[in-house]
TORKOL-4160 file (C-alpha; in steps of 0.2 Angstrom, whole numbers, padded with zeros to 4 digits, m for minus):
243
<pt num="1" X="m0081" Y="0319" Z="0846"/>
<pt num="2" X="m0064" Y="0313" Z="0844"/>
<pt num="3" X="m0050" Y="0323" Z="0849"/>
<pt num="4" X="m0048" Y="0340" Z="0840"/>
<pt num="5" X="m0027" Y="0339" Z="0843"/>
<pt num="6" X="m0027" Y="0321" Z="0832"/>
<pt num="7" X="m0038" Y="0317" Z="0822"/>
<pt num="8" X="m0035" Y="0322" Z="0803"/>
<pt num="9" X="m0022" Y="0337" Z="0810"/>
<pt num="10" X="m0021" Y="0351" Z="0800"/>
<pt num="11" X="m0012" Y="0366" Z="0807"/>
<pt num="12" X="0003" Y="0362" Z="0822"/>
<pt num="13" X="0014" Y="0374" Z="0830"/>
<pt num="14" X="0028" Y="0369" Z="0840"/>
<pt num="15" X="0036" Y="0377" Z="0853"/>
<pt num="16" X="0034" Y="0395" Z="0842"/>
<pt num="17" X="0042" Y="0409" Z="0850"/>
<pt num="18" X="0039" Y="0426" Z="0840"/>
<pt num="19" X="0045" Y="0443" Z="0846"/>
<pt num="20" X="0042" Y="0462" Z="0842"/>
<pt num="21" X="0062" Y="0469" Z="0844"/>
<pt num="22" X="0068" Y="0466" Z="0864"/>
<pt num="23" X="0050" Y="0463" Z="0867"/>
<pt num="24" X="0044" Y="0444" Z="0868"/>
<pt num="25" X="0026" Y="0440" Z="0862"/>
<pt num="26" X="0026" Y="0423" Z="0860"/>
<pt num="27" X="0034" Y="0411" Z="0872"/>
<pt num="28" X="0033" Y="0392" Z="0869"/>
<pt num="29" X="0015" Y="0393" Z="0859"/>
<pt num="30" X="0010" Y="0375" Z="0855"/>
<pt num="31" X="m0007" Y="0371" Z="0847"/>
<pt num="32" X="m0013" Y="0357" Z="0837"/>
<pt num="33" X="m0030" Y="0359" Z="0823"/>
<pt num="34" X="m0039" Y="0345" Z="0817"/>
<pt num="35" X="m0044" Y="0346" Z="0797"/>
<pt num="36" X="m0064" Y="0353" Z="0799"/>
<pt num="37" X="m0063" Y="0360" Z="0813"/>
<pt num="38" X="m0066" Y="0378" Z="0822"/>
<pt num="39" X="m0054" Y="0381" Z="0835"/>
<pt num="40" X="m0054" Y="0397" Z="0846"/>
<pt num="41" X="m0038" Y="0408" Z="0854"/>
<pt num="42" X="m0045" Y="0417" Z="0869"/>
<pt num="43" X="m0036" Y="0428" Z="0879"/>
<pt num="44" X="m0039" Y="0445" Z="0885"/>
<pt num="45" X="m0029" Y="0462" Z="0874"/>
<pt num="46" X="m0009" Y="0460" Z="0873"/>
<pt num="47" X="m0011" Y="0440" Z="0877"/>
<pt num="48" X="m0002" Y="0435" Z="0862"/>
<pt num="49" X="m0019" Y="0431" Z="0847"/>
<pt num="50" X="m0018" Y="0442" Z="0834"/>
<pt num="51" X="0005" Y="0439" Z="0835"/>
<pt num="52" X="0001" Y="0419" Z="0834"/>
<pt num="53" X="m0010" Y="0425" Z="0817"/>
<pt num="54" X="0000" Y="0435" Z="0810"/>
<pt num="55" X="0014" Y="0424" Z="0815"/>
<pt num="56" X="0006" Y="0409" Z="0805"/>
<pt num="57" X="0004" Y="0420" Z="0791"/>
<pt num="58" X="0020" Y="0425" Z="0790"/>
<pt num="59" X="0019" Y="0442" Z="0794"/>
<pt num="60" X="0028" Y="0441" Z="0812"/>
<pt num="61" X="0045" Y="0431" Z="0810"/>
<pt num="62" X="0049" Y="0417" Z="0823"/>
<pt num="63" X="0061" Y="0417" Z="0834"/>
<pt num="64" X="0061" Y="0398" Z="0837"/>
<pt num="65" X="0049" Y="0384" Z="0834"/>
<pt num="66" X="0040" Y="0377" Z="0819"/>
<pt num="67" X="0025" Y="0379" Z="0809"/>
<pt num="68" X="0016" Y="0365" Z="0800"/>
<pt num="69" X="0001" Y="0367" Z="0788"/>
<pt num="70" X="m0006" Y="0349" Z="0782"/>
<pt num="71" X="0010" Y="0341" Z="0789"/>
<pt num="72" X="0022" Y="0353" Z="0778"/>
<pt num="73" X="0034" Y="0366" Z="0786"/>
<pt num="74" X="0028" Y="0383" Z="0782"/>
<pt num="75" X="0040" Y="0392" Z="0794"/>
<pt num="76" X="0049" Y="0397" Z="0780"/>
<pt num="77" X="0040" Y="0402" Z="0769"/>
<pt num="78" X="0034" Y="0419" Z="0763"/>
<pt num="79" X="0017" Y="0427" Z="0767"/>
<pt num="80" X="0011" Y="0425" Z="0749"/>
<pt num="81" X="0018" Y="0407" Z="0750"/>
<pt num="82" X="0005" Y="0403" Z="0765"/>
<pt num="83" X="m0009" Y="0410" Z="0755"/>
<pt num="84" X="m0002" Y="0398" Z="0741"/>
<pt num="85" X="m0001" Y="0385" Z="0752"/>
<pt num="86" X="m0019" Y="0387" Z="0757"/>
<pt num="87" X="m0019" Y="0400" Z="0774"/>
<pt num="88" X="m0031" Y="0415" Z="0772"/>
<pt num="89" X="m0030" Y="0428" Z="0787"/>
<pt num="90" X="m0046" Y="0440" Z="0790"/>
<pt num="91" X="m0037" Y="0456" Z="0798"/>
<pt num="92" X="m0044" Y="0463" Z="0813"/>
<pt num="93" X="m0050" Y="0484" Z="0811"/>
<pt num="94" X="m0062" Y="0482" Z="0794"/>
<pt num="95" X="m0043" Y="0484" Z="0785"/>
<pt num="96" X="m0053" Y="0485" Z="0767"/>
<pt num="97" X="m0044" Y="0495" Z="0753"/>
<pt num="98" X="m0055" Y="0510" Z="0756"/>
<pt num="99" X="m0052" Y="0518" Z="0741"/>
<pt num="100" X="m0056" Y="0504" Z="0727"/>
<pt num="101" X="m0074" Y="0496" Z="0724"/>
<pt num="102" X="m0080" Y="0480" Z="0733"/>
<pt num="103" X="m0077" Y="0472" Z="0715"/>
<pt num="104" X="m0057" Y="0478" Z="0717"/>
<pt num="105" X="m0057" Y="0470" Z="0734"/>
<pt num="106" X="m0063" Y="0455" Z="0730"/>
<pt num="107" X="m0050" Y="0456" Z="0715"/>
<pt num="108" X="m0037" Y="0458" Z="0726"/>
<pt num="109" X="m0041" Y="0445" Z="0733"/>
<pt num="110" X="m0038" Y="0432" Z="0720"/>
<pt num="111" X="m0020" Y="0441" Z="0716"/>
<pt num="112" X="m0009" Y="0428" Z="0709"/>
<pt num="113" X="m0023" Y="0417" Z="0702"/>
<pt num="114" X="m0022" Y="0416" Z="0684"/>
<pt num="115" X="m0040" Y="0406" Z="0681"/>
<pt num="116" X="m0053" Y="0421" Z="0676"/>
<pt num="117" X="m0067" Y="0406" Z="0675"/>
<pt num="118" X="m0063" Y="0402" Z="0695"/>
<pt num="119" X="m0062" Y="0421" Z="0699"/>
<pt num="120" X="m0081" Y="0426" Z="0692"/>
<pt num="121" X="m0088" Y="0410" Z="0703"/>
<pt num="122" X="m0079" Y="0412" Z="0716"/>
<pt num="123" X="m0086" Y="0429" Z="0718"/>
<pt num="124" X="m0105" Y="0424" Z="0712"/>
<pt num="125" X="m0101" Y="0410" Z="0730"/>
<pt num="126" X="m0097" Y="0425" Z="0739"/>
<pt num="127" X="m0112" Y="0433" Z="0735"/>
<pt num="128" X="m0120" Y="0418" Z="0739"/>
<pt num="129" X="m0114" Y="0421" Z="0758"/>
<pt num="130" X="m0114" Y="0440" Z="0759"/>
<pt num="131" X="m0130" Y="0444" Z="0745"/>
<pt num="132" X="m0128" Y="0462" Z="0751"/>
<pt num="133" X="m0111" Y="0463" Z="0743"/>
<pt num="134" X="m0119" Y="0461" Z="0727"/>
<pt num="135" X="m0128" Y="0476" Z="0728"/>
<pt num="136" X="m0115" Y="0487" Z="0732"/>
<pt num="137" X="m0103" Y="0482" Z="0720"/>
<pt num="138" X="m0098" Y="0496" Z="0711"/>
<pt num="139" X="m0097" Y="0507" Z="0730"/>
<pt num="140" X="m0081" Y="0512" Z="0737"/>
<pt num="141" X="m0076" Y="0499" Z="0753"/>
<pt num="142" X="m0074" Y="0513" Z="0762"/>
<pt num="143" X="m0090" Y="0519" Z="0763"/>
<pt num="144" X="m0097" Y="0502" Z="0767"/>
<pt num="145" X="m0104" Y="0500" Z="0786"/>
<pt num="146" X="m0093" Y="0492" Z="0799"/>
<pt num="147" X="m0102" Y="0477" Z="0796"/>
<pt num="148" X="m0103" Y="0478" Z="0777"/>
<pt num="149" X="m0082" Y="0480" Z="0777"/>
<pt num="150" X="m0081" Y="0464" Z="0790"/>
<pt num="151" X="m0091" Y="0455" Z="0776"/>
<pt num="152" X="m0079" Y="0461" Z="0765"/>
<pt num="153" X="m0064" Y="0456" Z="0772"/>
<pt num="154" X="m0068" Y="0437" Z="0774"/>
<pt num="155" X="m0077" Y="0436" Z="0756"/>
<pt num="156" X="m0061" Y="0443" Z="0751"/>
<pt num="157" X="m0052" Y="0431" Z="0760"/>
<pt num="158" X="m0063" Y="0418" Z="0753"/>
<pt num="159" X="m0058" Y="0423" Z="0735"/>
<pt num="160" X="m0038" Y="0414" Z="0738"/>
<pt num="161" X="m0048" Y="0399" Z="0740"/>
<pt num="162" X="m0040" Y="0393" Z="0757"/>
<pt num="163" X="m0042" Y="0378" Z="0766"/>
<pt num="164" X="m0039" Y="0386" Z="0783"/>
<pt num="165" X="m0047" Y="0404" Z="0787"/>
<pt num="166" X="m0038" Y="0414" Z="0801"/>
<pt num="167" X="m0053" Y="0425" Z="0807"/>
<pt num="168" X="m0045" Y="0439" Z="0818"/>
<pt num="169" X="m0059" Y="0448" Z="0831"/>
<pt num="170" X="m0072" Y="0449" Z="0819"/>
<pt num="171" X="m0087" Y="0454" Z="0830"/>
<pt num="172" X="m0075" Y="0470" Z="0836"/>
<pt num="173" X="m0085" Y="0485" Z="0837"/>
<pt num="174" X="m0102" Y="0475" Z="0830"/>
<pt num="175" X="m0119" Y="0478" Z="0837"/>
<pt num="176" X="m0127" Y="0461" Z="0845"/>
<pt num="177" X="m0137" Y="0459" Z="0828"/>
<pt num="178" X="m0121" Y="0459" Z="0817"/>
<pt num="179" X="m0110" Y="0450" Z="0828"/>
<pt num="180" X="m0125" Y="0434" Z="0826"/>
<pt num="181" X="m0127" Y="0437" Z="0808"/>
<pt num="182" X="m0108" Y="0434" Z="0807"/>
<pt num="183" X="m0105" Y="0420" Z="0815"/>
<pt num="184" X="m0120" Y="0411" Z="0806"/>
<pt num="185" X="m0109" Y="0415" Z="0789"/>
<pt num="186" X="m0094" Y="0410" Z="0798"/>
<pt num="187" X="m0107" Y="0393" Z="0804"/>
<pt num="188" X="m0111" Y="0391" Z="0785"/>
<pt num="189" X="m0091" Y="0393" Z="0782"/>
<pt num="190" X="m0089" Y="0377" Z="0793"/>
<pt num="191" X="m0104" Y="0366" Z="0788"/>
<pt num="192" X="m0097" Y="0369" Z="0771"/>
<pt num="193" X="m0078" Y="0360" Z="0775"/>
<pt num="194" X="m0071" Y="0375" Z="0780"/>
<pt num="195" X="m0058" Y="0375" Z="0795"/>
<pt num="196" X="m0057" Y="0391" Z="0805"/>
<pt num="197" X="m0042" Y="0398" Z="0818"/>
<pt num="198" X="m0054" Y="0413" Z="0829"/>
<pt num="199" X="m0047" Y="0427" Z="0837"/>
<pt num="200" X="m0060" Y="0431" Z="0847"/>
<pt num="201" X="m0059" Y="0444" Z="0863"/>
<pt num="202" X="m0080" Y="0438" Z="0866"/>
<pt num="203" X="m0075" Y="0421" Z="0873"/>
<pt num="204" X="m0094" Y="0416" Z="0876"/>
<pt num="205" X="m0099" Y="0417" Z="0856"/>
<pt num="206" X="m0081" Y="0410" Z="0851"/>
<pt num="207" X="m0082" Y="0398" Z="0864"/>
<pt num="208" X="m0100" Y="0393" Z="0855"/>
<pt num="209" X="m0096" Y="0395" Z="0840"/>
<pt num="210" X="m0080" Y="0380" Z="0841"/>
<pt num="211" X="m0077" Y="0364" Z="0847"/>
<pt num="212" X="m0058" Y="0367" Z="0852"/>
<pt num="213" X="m0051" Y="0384" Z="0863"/>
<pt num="214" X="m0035" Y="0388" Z="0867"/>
<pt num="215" X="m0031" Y="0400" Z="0882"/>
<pt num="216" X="m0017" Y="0415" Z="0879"/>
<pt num="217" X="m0009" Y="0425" Z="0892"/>
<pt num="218" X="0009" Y="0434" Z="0891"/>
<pt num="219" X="0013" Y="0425" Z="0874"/>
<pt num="220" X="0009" Y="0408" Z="0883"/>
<pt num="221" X="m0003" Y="0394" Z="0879"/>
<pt num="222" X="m0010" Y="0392" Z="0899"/>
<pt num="223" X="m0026" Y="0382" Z="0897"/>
<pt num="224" X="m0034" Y="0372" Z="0882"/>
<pt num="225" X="m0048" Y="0358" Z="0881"/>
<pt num="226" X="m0065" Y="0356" Z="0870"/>
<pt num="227" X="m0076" Y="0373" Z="0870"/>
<pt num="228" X="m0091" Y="0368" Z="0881"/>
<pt num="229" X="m0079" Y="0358" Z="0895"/>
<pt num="230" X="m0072" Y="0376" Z="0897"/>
<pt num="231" X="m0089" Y="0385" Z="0896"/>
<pt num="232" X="m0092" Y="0376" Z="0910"/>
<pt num="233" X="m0074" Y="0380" Z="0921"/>
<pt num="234" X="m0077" Y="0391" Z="0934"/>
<pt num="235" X="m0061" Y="0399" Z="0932"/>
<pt num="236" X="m0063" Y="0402" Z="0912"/>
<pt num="237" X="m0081" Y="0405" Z="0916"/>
<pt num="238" X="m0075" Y="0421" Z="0932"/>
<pt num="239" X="m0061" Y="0427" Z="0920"/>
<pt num="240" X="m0070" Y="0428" Z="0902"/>
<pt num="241" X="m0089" Y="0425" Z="0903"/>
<pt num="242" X="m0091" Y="0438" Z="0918"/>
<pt num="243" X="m0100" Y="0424" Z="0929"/>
């Protein structure tokens, strides 16, 4: 496999430093993603994943450093700029609109799109991943299971049309079952042409389910490499595979 930080790159941040007041959360984070690819952000809570999302989206300003999305600067930009630009982020805590229908949801998703044909075969495609969806259509999101609402969130995601998904913990507070029926969508996702950033506090399924891993602690990238080299480091394996 060539290398995931050259080939065809997609998504690169340089030197992004991103901070909550006085209090720093990103320090220096560099990362290169290949176009195709699924590339995981390990770290253990606090370690800086979900700031670098929401810093890509737009939703954390930077302090320094730069953001390019298919050799572009999207620094700049605003959050509903990135989704323009082709950057979908999956929130972590099944953040449905609890109160509107799966149909509003998925609505809400395509906000901004203008072509009604796209939208209705957009949705019938996200059916295609998520069948169950179909049936509760008319249901209120909030009333979905956990795992109904994780679905939810990443078919709504899906309805933007990105290029590159930002998939934020999305086995938290799944059984075993649900975890591996997600991440075979999130497989289908890929095999598809569909590149994926994973936050992802269950190192061993991300670390399965990618071909690239970067490694967070304190704000600061401090170990990267190809996913089944660090499945196999002792250190990774001590620290976040409890062997």
């Amino acid at each position: 496999m060539s290398d995931l930080r050259t080939s065809g790159l997609l998504l690169e941040l340089d030197g992004v430093c991103a901070a909550y007041g006085r209090i720093q959360a990103l320090s220096g984070v560099s990362l290169k993603m290949a176009a195709g690819s699924i590339v995981a952000l390990l770290g253990g809570n606090g370690a800086g994943k979900t700031t670098t999302l929401n810093t890509i989206s737009r939703l954390v300003p930077l302090t320094s450093g730069t953001i390019r999305f298919e050799g572009q600067p999207i620094d700049r930009l605003a959050s509903h700029q990135v989704v323009k630009a082709g950057i979908s982020q999956v929130p972590e805590g099944r953040e449905v609109f609890r109160d509107m229908s799966v149909r509003e949801n998925l609505d809400m998703g395509a906000y901004g799109r203008s072509d009604a044909s796209g939208v209705r075969a957009d949705i019938e495609r996200a059916f295609g991943y998520f069948p169950v969806l179909k049936e509760r259509l008319k249901q209120k999101a909030g009333t979905l299971s956990g795992g109904e609402q994780q679905m939810l969130l990443i078919a709504r995601a899906l309805m933007a049309r990105p290029r590159l998904l930002l998939l934020d913990e999305p086995s938290l507070g799944l059984s075993p079952v649900l975890v591996q029926k997600i991440f075979d969508i999130i497989a289908r996702l890929h095999a598809d042409g569909l590149s994926i950033l994973l936050v992802e506090q269950n190192a061993a399924v991300a670390l399965a389910a990618s071909q690239y891993a970067y490694i967070l602690e304190n704000g600061e990238i401090v170990l990267e490499g190809a996913s089944e080299a660090l499945r196999q480091d002792d250190s990774v394996r001590r620290t976040y595979l409890g062997s």
